[in-house]
MDTraj code that builds the backbone (N, CA, C; nanometers):
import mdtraj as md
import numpy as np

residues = "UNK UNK UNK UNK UNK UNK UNK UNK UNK UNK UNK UNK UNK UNK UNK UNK UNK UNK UNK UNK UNK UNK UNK UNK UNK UNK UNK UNK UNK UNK UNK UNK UNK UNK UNK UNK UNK UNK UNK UNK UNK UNK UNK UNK UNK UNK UNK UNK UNK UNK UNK UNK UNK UNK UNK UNK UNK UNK UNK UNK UNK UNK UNK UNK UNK UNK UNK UNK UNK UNK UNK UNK UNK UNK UNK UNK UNK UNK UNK UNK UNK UNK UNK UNK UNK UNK UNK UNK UNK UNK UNK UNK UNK UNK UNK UNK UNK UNK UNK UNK UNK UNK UNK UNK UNK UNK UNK UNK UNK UNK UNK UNK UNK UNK UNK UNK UNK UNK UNK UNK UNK UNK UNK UNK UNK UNK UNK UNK UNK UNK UNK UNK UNK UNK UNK UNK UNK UNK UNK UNK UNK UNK UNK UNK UNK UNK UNK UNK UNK UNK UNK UNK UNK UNK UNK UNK UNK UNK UNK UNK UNK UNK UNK UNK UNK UNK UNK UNK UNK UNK UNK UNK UNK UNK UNK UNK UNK UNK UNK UNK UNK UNK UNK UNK UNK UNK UNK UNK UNK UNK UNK UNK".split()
xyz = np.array([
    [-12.0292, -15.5629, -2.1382],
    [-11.8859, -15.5422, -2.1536],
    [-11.8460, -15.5364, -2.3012],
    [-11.9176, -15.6158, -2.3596],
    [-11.8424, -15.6287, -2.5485],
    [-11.8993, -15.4926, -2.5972],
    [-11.9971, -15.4454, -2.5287],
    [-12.0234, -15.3255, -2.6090],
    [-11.9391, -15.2174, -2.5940],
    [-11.9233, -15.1910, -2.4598],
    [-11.8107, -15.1083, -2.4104],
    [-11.6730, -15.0990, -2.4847],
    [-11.6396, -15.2520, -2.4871],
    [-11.5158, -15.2446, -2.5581],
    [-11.4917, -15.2200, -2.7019],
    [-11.6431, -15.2741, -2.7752],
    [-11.6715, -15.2272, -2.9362],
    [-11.6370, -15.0732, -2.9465],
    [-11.7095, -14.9856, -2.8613],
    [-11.6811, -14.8655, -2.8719],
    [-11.5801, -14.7866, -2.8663],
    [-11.4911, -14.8643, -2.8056],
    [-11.3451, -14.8500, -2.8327],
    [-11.2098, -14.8427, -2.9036],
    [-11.2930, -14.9475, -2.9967],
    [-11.1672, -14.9879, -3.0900],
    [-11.0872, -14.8500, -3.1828],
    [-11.2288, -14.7164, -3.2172],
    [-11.1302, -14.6380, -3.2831],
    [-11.0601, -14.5090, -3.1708],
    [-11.1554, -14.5255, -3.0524],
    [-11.0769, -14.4155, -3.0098],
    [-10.9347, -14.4767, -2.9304],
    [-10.9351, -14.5862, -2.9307],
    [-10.8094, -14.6403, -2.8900],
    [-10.6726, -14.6631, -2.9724],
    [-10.7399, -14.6479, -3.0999],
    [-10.5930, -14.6578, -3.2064],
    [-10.5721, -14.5232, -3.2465],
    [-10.6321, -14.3904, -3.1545],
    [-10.5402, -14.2838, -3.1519],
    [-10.4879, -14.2864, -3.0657],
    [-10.4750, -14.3611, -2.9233],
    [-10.3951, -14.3426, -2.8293],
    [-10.2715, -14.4499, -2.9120],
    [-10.2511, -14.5016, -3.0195],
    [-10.1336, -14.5705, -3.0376],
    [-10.0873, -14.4545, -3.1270],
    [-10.1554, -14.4303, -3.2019],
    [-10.0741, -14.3348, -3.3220],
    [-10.0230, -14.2229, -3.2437],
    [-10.0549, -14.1540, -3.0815],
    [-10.0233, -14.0641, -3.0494],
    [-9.8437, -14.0579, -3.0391],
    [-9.8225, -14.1986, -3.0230],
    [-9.6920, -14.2169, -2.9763],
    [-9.5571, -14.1697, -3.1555],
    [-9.6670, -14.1287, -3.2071],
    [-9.5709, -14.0866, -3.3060],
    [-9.5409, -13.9390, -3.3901],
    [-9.4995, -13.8844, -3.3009],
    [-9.4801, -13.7112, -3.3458],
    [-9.3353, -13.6777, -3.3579],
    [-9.3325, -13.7193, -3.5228],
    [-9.2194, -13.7301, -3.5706],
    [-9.2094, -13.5933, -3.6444],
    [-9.2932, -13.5375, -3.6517],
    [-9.2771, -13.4481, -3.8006],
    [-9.2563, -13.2971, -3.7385],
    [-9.1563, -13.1740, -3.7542],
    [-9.1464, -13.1246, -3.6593],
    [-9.2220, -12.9895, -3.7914],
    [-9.2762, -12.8817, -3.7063],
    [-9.3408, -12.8013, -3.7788],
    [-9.3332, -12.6474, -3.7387],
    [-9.2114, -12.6423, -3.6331],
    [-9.1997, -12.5135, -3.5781],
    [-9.0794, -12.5663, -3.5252],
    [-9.0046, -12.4415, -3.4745],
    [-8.8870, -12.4371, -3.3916],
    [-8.8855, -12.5367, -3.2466],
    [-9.0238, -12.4518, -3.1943],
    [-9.0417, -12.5297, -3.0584],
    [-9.0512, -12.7018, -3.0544],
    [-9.1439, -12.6981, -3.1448],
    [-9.1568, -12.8721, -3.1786],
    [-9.0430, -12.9465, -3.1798],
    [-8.9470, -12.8983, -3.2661],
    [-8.8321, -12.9470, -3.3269],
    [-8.7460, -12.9810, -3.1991],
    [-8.7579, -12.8752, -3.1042],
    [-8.6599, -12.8547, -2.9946],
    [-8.7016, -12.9710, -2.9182],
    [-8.8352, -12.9674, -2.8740],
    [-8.8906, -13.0687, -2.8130],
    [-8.8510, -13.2256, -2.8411],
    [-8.8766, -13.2162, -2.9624],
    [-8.8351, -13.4163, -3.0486],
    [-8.7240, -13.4134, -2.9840],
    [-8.6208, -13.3479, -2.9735],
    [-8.4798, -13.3474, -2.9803],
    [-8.4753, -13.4073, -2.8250],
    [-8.5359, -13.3529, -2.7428],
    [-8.5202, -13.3510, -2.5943],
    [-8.5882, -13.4813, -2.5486],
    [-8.6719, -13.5730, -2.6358],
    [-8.7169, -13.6728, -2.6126],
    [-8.6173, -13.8214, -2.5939],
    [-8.6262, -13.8522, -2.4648],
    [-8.5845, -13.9820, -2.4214],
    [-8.6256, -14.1159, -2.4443],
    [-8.5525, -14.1846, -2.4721],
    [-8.6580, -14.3042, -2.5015],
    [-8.5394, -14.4258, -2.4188],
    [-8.6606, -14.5537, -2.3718],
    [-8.5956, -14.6998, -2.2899],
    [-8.4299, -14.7292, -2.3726],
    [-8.3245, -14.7031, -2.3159],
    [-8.3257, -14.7419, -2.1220],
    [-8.3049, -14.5946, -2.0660],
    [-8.3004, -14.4956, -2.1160],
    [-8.2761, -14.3843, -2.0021],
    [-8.3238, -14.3747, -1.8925],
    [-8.2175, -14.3170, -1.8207],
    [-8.3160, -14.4220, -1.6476],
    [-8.4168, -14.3401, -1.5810],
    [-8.4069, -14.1790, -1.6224],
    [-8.5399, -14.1083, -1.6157],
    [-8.6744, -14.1684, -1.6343],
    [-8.6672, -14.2460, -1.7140],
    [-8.7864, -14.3019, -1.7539],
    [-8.8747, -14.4168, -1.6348],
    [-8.7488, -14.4418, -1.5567],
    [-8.7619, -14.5563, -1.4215],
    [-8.7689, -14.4954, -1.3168],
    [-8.7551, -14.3030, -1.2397],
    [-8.7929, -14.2795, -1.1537],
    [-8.9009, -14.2547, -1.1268],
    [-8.8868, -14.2228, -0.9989],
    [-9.0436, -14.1688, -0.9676],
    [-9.0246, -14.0423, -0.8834],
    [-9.0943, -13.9189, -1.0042],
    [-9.1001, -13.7783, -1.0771],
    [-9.0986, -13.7189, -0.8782],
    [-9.0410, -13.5660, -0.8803],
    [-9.1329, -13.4784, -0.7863],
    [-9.1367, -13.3920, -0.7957],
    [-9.2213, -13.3398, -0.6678],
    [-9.3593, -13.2774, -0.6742],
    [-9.2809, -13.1159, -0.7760],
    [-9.3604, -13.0463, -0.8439],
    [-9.2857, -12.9032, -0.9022],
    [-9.3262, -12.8247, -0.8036],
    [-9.2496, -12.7560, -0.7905],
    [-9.2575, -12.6311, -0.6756],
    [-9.3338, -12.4794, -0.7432],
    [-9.3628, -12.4557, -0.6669],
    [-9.4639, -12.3072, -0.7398],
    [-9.3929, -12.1924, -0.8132],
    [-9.2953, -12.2002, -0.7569],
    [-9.1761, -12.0847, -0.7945],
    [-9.0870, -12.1457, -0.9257],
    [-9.1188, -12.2832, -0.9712],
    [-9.0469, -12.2802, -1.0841],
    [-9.1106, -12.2773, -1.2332],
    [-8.9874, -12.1354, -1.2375],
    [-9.0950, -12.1025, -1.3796],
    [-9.0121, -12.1631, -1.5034],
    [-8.9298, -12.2346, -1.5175],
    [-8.8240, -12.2919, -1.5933],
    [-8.9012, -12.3810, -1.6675],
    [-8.9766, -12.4779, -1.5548],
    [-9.0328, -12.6380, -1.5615],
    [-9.1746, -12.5836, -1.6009],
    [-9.2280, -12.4693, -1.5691],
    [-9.3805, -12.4401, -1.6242],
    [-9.3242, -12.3921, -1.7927],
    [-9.2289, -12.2827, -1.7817],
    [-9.2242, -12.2527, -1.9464],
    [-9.1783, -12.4037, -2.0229],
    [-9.1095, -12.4685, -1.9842],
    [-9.0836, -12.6056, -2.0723],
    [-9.2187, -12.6731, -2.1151],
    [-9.3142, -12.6961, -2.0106],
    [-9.4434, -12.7474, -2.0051],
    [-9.5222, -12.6836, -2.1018],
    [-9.4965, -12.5123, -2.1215],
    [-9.5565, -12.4889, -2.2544],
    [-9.4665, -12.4791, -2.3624],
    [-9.3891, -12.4979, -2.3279],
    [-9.2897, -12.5407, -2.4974],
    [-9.3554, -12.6738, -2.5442],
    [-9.3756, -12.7844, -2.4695],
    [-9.4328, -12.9001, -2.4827],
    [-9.5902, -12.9296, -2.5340],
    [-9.6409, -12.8269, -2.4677],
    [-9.7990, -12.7966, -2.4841],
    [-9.8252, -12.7533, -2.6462],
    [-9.7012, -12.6194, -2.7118],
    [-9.6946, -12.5741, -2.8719],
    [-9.6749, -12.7188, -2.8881],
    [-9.5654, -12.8290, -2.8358],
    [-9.5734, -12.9367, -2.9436],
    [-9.6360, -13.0084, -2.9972],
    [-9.7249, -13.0700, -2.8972],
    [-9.8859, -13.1376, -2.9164],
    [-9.9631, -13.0458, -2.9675],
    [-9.9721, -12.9264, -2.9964],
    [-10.0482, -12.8191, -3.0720],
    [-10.0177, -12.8413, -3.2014],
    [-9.9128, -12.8251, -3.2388],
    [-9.8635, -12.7940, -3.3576],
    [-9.8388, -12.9589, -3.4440],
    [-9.8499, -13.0336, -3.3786],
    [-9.8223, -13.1492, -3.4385],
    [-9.9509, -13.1960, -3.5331],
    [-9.8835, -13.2990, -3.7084],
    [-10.0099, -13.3294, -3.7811],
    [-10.0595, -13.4350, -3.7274],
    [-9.9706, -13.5019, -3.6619],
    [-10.0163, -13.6262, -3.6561],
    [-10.1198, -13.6666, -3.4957],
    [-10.2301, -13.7455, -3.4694],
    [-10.3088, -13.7664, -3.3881],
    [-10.1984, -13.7334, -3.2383],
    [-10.2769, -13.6876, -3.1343],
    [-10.2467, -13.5957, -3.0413],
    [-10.2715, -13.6984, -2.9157],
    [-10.2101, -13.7175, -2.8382],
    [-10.2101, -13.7619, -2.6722],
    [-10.1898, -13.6558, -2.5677],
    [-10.0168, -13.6870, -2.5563],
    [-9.9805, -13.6310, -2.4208],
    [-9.8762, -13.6154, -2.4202],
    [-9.7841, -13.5758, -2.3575],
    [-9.6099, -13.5860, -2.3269],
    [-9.5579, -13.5357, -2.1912],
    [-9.4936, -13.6477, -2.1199],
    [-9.4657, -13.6126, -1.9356],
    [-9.3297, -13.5493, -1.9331],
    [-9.3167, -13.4737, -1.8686],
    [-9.1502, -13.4274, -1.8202],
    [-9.0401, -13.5476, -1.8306],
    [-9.0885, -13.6594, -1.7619],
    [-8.9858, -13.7170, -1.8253],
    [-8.9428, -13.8153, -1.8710],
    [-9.0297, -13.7648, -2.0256],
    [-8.9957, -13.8009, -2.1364],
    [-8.9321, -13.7090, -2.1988],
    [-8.8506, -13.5656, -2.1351],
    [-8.7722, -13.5132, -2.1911],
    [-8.6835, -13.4731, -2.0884],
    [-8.6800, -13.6096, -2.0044],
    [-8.5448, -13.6308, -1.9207],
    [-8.5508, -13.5127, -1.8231],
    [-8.6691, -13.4817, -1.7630],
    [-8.6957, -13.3853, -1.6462],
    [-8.7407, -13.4888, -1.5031],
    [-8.7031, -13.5080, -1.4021],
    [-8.7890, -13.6044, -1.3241],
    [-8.8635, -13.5541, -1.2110],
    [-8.9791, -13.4746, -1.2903],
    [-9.1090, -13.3700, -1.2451],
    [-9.2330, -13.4041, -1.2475],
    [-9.3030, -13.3469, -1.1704],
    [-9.4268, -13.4390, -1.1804],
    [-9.5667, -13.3774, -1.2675],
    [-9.5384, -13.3493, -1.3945],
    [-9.6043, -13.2670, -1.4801],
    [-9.6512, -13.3756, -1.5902],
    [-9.7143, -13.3101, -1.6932],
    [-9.7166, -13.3463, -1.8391],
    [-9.8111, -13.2523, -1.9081],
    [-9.8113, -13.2971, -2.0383],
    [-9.9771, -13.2168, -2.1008],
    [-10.0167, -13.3221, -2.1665],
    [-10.1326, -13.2894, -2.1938],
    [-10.2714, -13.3807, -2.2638],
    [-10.3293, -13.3486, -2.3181],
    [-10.3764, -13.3724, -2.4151],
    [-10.4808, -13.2809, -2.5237],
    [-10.6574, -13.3577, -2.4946],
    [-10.6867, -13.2392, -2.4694],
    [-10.8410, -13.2423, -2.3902],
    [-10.9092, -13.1586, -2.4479],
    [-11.0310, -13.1988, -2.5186],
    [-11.1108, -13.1502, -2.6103],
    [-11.0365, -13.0700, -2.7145],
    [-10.9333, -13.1458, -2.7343],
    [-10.8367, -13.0421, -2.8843],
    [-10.7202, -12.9618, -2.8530],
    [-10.7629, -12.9458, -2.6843],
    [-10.6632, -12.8493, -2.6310],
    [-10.5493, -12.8867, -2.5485],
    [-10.4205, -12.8472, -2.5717],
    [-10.3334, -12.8792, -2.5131],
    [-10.3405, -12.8274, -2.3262],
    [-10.3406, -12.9366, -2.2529],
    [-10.3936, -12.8958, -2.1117],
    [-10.2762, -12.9393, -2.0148],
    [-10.1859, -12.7762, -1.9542],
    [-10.0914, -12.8406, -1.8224],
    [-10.1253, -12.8476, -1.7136],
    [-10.0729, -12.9547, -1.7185],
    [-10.1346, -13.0634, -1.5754],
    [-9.9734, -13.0944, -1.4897],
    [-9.9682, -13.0356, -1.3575],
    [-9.8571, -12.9929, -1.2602],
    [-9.9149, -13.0583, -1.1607],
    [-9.8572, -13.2143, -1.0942],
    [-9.8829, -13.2303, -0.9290],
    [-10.0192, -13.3011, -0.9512],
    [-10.0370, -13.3684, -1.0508],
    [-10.1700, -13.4311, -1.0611],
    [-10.1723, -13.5647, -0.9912],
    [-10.3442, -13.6226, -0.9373],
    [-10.3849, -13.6907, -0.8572],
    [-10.4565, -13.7271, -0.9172],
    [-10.4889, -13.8805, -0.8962],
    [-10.5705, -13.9502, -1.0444],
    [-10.6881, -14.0377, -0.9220],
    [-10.7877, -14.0235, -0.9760],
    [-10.8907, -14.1376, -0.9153],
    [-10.9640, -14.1497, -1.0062],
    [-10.9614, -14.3892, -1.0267],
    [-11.0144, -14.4148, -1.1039],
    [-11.1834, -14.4440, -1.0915],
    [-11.2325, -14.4191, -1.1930],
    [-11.4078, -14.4229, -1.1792],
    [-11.4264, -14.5233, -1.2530],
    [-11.3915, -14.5562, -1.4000],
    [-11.4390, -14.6436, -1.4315],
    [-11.4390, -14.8169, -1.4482],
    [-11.4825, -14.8681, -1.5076],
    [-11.4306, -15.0464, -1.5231],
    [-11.2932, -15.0169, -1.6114],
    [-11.2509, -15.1414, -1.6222],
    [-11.1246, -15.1790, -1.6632],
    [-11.1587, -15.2052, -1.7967],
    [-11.1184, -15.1669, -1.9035],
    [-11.0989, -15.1896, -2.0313],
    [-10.9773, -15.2026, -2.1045],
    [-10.9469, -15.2453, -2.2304],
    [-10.8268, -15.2299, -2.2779],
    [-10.8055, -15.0948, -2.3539],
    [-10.6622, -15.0679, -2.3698],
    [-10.6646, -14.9412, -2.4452],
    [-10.5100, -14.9911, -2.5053],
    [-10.5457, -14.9949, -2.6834],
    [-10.4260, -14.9789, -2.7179],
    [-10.3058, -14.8562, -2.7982],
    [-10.2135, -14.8881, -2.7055],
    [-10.0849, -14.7581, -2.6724],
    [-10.0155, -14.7901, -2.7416],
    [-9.8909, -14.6872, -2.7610],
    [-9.7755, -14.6735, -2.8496],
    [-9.7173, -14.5622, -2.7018],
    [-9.5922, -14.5272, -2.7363],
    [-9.5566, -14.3878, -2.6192],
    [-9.4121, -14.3443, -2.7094],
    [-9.4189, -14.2256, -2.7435],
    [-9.2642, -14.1815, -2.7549],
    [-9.1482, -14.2113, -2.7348],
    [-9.1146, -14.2880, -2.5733],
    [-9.0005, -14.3164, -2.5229],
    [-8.9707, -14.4480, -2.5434],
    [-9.0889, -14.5667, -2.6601],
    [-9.0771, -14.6684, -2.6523],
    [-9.1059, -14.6610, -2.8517],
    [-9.0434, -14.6420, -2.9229],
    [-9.0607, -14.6239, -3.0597],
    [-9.0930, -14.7653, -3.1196],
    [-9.1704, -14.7210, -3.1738],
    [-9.2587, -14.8453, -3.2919],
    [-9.2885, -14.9843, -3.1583],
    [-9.3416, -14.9579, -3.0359],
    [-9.3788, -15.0324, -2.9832],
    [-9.5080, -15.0117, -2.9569],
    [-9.6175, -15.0708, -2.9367],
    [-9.7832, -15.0873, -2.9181],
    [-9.8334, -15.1849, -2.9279],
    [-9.9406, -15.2067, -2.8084],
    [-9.9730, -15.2682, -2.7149],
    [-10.0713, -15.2472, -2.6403],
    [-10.1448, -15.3594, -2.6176],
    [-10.2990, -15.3351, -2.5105],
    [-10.2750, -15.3357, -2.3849],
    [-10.2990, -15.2179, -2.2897],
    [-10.2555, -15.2372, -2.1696],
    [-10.4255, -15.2072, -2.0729],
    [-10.4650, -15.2477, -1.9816],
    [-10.5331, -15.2421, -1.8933],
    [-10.5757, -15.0580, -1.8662],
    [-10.7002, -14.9605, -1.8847],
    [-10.6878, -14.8428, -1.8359],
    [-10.8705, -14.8774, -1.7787],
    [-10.8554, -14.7797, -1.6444],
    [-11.0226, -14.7401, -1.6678],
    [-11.0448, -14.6378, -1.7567],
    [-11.1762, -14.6983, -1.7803],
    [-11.2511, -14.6001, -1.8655],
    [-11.2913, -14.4931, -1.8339],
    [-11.2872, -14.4228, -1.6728],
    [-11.3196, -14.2804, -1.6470],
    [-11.1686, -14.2877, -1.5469],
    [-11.1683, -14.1399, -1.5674],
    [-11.0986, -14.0802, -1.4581],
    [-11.1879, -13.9419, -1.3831],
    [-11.0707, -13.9302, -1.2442],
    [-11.1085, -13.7897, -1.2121],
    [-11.0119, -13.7585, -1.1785],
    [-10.9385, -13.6189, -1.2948],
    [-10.7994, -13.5908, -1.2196],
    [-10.7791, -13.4041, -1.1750],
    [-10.6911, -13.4658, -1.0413],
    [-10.7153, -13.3035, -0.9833],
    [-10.5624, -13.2465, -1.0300],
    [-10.5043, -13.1609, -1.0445],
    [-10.3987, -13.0986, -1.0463],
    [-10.3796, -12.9425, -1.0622],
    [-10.2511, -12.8787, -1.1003],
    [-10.2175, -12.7441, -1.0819],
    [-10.2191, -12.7294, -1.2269],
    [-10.2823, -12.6227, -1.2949],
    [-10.2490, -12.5285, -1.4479],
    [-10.1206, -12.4885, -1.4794],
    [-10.0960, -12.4081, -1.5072],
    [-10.0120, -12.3063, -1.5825],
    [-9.9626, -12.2131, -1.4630],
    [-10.1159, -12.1412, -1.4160],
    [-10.1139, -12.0684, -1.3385],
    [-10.1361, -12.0660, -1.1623],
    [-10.0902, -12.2107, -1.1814],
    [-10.0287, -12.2570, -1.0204],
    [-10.2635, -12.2765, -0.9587],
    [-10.3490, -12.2598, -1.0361],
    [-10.5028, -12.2783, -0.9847],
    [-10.5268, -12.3891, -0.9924],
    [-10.5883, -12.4580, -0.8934],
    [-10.5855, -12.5656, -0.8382],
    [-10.7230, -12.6202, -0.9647],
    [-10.7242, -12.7605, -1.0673],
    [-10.8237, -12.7584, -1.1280],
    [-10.8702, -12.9721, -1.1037],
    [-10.9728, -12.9281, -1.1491],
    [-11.0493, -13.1222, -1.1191],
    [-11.1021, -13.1030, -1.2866],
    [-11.0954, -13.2446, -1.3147],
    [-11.1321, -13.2226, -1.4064],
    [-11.1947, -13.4145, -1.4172],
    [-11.3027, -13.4659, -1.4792],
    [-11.3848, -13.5692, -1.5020],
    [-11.3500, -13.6210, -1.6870],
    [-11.2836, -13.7231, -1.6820],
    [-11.2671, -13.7554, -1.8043],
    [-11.2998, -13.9047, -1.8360],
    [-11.3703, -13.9109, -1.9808],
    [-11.3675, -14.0626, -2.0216],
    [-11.2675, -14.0967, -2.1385],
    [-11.3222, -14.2233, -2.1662],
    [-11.2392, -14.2670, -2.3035],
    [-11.1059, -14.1812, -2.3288],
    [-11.1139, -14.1695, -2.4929],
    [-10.9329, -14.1605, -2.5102],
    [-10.8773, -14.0927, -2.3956],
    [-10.9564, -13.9209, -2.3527],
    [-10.8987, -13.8787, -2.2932],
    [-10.8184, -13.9202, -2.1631],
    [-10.8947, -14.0215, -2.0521],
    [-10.9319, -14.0997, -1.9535],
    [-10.8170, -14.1798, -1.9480],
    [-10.7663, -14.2513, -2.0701],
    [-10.6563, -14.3305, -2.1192],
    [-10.4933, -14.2152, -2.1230],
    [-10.5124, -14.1263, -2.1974],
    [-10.4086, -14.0514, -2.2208],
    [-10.3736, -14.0078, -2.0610],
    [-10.4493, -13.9730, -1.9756],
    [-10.3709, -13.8900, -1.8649],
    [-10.3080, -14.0320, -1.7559],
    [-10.3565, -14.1456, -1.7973],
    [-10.3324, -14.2677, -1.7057],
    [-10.2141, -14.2884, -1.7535],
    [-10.2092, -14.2638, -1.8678],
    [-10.0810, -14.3023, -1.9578],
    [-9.9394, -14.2489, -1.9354],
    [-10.0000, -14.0962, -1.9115],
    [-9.9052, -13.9858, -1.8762],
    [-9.8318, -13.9908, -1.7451],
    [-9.9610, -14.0122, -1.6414],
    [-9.9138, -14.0235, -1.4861],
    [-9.8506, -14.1116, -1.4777],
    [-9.8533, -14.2253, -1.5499],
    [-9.7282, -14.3713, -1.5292],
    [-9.6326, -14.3307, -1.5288],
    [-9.5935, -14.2372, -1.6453],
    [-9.4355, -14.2055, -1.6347],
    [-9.4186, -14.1132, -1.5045],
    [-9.4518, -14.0480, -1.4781],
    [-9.4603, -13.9780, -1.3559],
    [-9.4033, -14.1015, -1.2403],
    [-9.4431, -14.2268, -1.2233],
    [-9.3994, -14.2674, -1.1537],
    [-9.2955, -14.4430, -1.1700],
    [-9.2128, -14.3929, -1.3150],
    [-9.1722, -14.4593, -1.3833],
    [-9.2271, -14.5946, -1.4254],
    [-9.3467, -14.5749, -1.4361],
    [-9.3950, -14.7510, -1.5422],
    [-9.4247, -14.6674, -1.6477],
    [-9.3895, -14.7668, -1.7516],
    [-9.3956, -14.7709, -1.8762],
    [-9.4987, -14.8871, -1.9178],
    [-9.5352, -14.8665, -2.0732],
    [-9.6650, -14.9364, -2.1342],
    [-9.5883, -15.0684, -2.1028],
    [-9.4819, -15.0906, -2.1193],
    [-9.4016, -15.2580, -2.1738],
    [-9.4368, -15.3306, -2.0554],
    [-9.4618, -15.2345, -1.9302],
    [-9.4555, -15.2801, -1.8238],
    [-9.6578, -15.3826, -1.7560],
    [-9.6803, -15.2951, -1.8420],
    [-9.8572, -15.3705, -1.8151],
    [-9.8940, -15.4167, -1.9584],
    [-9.8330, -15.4210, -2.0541],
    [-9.8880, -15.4996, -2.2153],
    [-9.9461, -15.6176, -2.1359],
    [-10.0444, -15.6549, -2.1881],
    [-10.1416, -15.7877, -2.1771],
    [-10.0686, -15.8808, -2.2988],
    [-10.0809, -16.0341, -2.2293],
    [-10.0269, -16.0819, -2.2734],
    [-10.1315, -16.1603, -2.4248],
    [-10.2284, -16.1313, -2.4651],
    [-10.2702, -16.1365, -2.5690],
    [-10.3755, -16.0268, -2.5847],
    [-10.4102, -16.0138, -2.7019],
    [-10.4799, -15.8971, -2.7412],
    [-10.6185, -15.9320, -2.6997],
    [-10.7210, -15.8401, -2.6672],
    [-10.7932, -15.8699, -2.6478],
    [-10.8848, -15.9056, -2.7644],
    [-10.9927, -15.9494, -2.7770],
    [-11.1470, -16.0002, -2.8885],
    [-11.1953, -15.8503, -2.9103],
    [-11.1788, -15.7611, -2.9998],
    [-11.2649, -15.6872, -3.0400],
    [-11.3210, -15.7215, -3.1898],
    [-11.4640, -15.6434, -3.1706],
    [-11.5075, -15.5992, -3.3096],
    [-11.5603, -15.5288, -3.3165],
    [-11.5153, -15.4631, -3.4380],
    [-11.5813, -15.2800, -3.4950],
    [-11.7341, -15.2686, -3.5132],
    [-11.7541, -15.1820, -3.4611],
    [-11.8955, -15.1285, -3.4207],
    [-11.9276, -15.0435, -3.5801],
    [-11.9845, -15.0609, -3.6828],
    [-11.9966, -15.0147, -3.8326],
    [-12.0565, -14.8724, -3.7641],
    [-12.1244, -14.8550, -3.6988],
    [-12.1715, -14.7480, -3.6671],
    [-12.1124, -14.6069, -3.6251],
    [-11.9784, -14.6221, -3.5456],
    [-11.8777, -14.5843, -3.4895],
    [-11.8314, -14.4942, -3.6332],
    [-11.8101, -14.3738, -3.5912],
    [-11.7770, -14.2554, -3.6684],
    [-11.5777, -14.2611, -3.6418],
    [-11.5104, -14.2995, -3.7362],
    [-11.3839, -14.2122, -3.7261],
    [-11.3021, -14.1579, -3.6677],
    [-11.3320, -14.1150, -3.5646],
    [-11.2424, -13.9855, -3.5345],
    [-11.1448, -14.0180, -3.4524],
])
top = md.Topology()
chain = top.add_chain()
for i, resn in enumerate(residues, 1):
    res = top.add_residue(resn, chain, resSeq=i)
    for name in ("N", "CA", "C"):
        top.add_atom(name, md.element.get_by_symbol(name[0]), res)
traj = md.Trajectory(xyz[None], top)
């Protein structure tokens, strides 16, 4: 287990820094910050539904959202519908670099329980170790309404667990552990 969690420590303090995409670098971006909700808006406390195939409103927003996590300098996560006060059951995630929409997603967890520490947009300058597995397997709809599965670990694994919460209104504040967990940095552990 300590090793597991050693290996963690840096890809987990990009899932905190993700929560901060302040800097706007295009039109779309800009539009996006703007549309961002943050605690108590009560969007943030439902629970999202399902998007319908025919709406192309909530898919083009999803890639307005998708340029934002693209275009942003700062370390990259995710961002759910509604966190820009939509109560849909979408988000995107950045998966292998790439901004990935994810419509109607279904999460099954694979791995052990580890900590992962978060930050989130809708909760500013807040971060915190909350409970994620370390694998997922999540199925959902693209862009283009094609049904996709997809097998993820670490940060990524964390970011879409992160995402689907709001989907069904929990928030990080809502599972923070009540002390941090014992890590230590693995010297070996590259950066990134």
């Amino acid at each position: 287990m300590k090793k597991i969690v050693r290996r963690y420590i840096f890809v987990l303090l990009g899932v905190a820094a993700s929560g901060l995409f302040y800097t706007a670098v295009s039109l779309s971006q800009s539009s996006i910050e703007e549309m961002i909700v943050v605690v108590p808006h009560p969007v943030l406390r439902q629970q999202a539904v399902p998007i319908l195939a025919d709406d192309e409103e909530t898919v083009q927003l999803l890639q307005e959202m998708a340029e934002y996590l693209e275009d942003s300098v700062l370390p990259k996560g995710g961002i759910s519908l509604p966190q820009v006060a939509v109560a849909k059951r979408g988000f995107v995630a950045m998966i292998d670099d790439e901004a990935v929409i994810m419509m109607n997603p279904s999460l099954v967890f694979t791995g052990e329980e580890v900590p992962s520490l978060e930050g989130c947009l809708s909760i500013p300058q807040t971060f915190g170790y909350v409970n994620r597995s370390a694998a997922v397997t999540i199925e959902y709809h693209d862009e283009d309404w094609i049904r996709q599965t997809l097998h993820l670990e670490d940060l990524e694994a964390f970011i879409v667990q992160h995402e689907n919460d709001h989907l069904n209104g929990i928030l990080i504040i809502d599972k923070l552990l009540a002390e941090a967990p014992e890590r230590v940095r693995d010297i070996n552990m590259p950066l990134e």
